[in-house]
Structures are given as structure tokens and as C-alpha cells.
N, C-alpha and C positions, 0 to 999 in steps of 0.2 A: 168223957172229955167234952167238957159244955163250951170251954172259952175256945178261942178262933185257933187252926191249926198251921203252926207258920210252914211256908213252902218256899223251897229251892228249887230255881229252874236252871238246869245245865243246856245251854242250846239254845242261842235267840236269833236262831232262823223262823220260816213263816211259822213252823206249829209252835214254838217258844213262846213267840209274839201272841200267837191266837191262845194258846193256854194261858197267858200271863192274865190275856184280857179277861178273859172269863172269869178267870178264880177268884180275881180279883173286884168282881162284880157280886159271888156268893158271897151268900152269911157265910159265918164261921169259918170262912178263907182268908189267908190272909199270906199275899208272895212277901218274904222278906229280904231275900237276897236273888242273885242271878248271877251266874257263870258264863261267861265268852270271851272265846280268846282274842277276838277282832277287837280293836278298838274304837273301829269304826263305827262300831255295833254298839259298843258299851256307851261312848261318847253323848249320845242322845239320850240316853238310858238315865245318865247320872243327871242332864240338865231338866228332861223333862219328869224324870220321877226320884225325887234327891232321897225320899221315903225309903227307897228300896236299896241295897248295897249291892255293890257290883264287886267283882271277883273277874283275872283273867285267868286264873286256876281253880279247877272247880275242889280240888282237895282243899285249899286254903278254905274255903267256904266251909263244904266239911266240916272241918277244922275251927273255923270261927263262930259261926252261927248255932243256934238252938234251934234247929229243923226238927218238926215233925214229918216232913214229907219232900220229897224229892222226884222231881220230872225230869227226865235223863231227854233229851229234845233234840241231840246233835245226829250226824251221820251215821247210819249205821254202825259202821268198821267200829266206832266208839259206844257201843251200847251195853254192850257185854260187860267191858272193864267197869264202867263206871257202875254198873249195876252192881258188880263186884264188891267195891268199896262201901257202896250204901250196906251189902247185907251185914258185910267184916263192919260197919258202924251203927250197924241195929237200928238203920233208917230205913222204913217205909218205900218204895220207889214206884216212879209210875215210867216204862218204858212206852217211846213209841215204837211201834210197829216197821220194819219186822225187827223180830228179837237180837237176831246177828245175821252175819256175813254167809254163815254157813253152818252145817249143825255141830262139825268140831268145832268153831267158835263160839258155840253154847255152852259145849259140856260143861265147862270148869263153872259155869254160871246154874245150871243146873246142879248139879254137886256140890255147892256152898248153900245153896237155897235147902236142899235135902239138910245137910247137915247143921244151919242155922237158918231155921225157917223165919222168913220176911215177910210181910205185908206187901204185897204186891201185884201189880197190874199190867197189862198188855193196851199199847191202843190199839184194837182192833174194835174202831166205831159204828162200824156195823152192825154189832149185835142193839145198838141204842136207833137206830133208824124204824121209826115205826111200823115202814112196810113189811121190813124184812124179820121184825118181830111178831108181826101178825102171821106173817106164812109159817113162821115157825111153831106158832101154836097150832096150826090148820094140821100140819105135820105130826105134831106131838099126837093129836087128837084121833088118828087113825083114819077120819072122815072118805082119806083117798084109798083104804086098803094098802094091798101090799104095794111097794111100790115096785117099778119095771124100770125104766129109763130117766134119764135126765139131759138137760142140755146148757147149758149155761156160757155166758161170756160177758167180759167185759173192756169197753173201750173209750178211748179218750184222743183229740184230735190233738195231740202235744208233740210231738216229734216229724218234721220231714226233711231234714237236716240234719249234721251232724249238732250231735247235743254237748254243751258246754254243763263243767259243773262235776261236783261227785259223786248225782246219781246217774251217771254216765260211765262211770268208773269204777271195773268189777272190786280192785281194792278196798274201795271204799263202801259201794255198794251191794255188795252178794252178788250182784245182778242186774238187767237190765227192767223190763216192763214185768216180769213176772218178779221178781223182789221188792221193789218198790211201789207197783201196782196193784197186780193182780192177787199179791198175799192176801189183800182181803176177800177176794171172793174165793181162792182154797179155804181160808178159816170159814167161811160161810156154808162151805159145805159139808166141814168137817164136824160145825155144830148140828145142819139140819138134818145130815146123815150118819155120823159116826164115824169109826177108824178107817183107816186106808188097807188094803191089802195086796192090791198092784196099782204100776203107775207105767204108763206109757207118753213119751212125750216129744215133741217137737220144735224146732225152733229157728228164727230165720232175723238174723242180723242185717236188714238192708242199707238201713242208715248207719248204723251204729258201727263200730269198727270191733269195739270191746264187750258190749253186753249187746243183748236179746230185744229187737222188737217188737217180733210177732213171737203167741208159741201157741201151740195147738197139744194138748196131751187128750191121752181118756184115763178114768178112774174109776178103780174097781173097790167097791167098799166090801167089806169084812159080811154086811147080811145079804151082800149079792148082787144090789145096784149097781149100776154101771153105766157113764155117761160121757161125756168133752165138757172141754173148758176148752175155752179161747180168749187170747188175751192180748190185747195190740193199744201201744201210744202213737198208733201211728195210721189210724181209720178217721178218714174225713167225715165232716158232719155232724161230730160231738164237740161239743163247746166245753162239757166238762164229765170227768168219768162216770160212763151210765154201769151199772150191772143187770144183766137178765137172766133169770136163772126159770127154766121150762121145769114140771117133772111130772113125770106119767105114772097112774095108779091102776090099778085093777077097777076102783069107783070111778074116775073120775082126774080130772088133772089141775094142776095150779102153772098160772103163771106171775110170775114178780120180778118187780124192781125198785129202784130210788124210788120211783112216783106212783107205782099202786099195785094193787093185789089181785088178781081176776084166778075165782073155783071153778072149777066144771063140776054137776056130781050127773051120773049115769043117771043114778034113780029121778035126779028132778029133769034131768036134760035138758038146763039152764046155765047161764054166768053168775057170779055173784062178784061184784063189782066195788072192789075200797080202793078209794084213792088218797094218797099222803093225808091230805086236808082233812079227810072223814076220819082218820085214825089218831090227828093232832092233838095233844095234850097241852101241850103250852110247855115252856121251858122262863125260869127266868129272867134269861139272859141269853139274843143267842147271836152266835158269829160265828160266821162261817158254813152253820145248820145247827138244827137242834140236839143232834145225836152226840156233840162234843161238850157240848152244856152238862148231857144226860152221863157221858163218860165223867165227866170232872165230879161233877153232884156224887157218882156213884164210889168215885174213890176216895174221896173223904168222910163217906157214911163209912166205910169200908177200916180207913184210918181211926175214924172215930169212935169206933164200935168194936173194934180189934176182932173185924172177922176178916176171914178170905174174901177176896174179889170177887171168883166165882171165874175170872177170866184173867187166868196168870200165866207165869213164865213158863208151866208144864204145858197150857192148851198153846201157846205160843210155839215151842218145840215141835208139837203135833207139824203143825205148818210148818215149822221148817225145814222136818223131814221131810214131807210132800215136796216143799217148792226143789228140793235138795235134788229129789230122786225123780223129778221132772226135767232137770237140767243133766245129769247122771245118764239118764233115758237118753238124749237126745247126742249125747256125746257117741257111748255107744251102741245107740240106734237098737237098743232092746229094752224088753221090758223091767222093770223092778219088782222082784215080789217082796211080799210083808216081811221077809226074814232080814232082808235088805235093806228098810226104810228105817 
């Protein structure tokens, strides 16, 4: 497929908006239509971009246009269904992040997928951030030995009040700072480590009335590591969500984040020192960061090439089994093991 591949975006809330910009920046992108049910939303949509067709039902879109690719962008509670309909119309789909509400609100999206396989993607943009793809190669590469411990968290200074809105509201959103938030740093560790096989977890609503502020679990993966995660919208001093993730090896240890990489190894009994800047490649186009640039590029080579993502609706599951059996954990204040997740 050499000519441009047209896109539907369901969702022009902020990442609707930021997806639109982008795509619409690459070659061989091209958004043709957009779905929302606000008018509010739409209203600006039709004067300043008349190019584009506006839809307040995203089926009728569906239904009208010659999509090659569809970005599902709204609220969670709504990600599932509509992913549903792309597979039932042999549309391509790029969800954002997390996949559903819950992992029975997966299944039946899981189970169409199995039975009519889609093209399709998860945002979890993480894995396009270059720090945290460099650690992941330092990992791959055994440099640390076996590994022993980990520690990880992330936090963001967004909450100290009650929160307005629907990710404040378990219906809508699965959840509080860990469904909305923190899923990307469970995916992170589920790529740099593998499967889950216990989950113990934590959790402490201060502000919030309905969902989760703080949570605190530990995870026990399948070849034996085992570490914390913490996850809070609600730690002063962060202007915008940092992740750190520590982990300890028999060589030697890494630490990472958003902004850089630091190795220990035994044998040189040294740091070795990358910072975002040192690992930058250039992007296009970028807004918002370069890792959504590298997400969008990656799912229209993906469309365009009719291969798998590499990062779909199954790794997507993974997580939301974890985030599932973290919040499970903290109801009844025990552990989850693997037969359970």
C-alpha cells in the first residue's frame, strides 16, 4: 500500500487532538473523518478543518467512510465496544491505553480478535521512549546477570482535591491512578521482565472518594524476580509524570527513567551515563514527545505492511490482568497467585 492510508479518530479529547496532529503531519497519513459526540468539540473541528468529516456516531462513520485505520481515543468504559465493531468491520484499530475497565471487559474483545484476527495496537508509549528502550536492550543483553530485585514507581503532582471528570469515575475509568496512570509502568515491566505470577497490592483513596490515589503492590514474575511498584497522582514536586524503575543484578545494576539511563557493572566498578539527548534520533514531527510520533509511524508501517504491531490487544491483557489482580489484592488484603491472574 504505497498511497496515503485514510484514518478515523473516535475521541477528540486531548490524545484525539494530539493523534490527529501528528498523523496528519506524516506521509502517507491522511485523518479523513472523526467521531464525537460533543458538539462542542465537533463545532471547531468542522470550521477550522472542513477537509475532515465530522460524525456524532462513530458507527455512522463506520458506516460512511473508506477507513483504512481507526483510533479508538475516548474513555475507557468505551474502548472495548468500539474495538469490537472495528474487528466485526475488518478495520485495523489503534486503542489507547488501558485496553478496558476490567479484564471481564476484555474478554469478548479478546475473543473476536482470536476468532477474526485485526491489525492492531495498544498505546502503551513507552516502549517508543528512547530511555526506556535502551534499558531494555541492556536487559535483553544479560550484561547484569541474573537478575535479584527491582524497585520501581511512578508519579505525577495532579491530584490534591477531589477530581472532576471520568477518570475519576470507577465506571468509566477501571480505576483511579493505577488504570489510568500507572498501567504504563506494569506494561514496562511486563515487557522488561516477563509474566506475572503473584501480585500483592495496596491502596489508599485520600482524595478520591471512588477510585485509588496511592497504590503500593509487589510482583513476583514467573523466572523469580521480585520487586514494588508505586504509583501516586497525588506526590508533590512533579510537574509531569516521571517513572523510575531501579533493578538489581548479580553484575551489576541499571537505573532509568523519562530522562536517562545510568549501568553499574561489578567487573568495571563504573557508571555508564545516557541521557534522553544522547540516545535522540529525531522524529518527524513531535508533540507532546517523540515516543507518540514513533507510536503513530509505527502503526501505519504496521497497517501498511499487514503485519502485527508487535504491541497488541493480547500484551495489552497482560496488563490488565496485573492492574486487575492489584486492585483484587487490596480488596481482600491477600495475595494473587498466577492461577488467579
Amino acid at each position: 500500500m504505497d498511497e496515503n492510508i485514510n484514518i478515523g479518530i473516535i475521541g477528540m479529547g486531548k490524545m484525539g487532538i494530539l493523534h490527529t496532529g501528528i498523523l496528519n503531519s506524516l506521509d502517507g497519513a491522511n485523518v479523513k473523518a472523526v467521531a464525537e459526540k460533543q458538539n462542542l468539540v465537533l463545532k471547531p473541528i468542522k470550521q477550522l478543518l472542513p477537509a475532515i468529516s465530522t460524525y456524532s456516531d462513530y458507527l455512522d462513520m463506520i458506516q460512511n467512510e473508506d477507513l483504512d485505520l481507526i483510533y479508538i481515543t475516548t474513555p475507557t468504559s468505551f474502548h472495548t465496544n468500539i474495538a469490537l465493531d472495528c474487528v466485526d468491520s475488518g478495520i485495523p484499530f489503534f486503542v489507547e491505553k488501558p485496553l478496558g475497565i476490567s479484564v471481564d471487559n476484555c474478554k469478548p474483545l479478546i475473543e473476536g480478535i482470536k476468532q477474526k484476527p485485526t491489525i492492531n495496537m495498544i498505546g502503551y508509549s513507552m516502549h517508543f521512549v528512547d530511555t526506556f528502550r535502551k534499558a531494555k536492550d541492556v536487559l535483553d543483553s544479560g550484561v547484569l546477570g541474573d537478575l535479584i530485585y527491582f524497585n520501581s514507581s511512578m508519579y505525577v503532582s495532579q491530584l490534591f482535591s477531589k477530581g472532576k471528570g471520568w477518570r475519576y469515575k470507577k465506571e468509566t475509568s477501571g480505576g483511579g491512578v493505577l488504570s489510568t496512570l500507572g498501567a504504563h509502568l506494569v506494561d514496562l515491566l511486563i515487557w522488561f521482565f516477563g509474566d506475572v505470577s503473584l501480585v500483592e497490592g495496596h491502596t489508599n483513596s485520600y482524595y478520591s472518594k471512588d477510585v485509588e490515589d496511592f497504590v503500593h503492590s509487589y510482583i513476583l514474575f514467573k523466572d523469580g524476580l521480585g520487586g514494588y511498584l508505586d504509583v501516586s497522582w497525588s506526590v508533590r514536586n512533579y510537574r509531569l509524570p516521571e517513572i523510575k524503575i531501579e533493578v538489581h543484578g548479580e553484575k551489576g545494576m541499571l537505573v532509568v527513567s523519562d530522562d536517562y539511563l545510568k549501568v553499574y557493572s561489578d567487573q568495571g566498578a563504573k557508571w555508564n551515563m545516557y541521557y534522553k539527548q544522547d540516545l535522540y534520533d529525531g522524529v518527524d514531527f513531535d508533540l507532546g514527545g517523540p515516543e507518540y510520533t514513533r507510536e503513530d509511524k509505527h502503526m501505519i508501517k504496521s497497517v501498511k505492511e499487514g503485519i502485527d504491531s508487535g504491541l497488541d490487544v493480547f500484551d495489552a491483557f497482560k496488563v490488565q490482568k496485573v492492574v486487575d489482580a492489584i486492585y483484587k489484592s487490596a480488596s481482600i488484603k491477600s495475595a494473587i497467585e498466577e492461577d488467579e491472574l
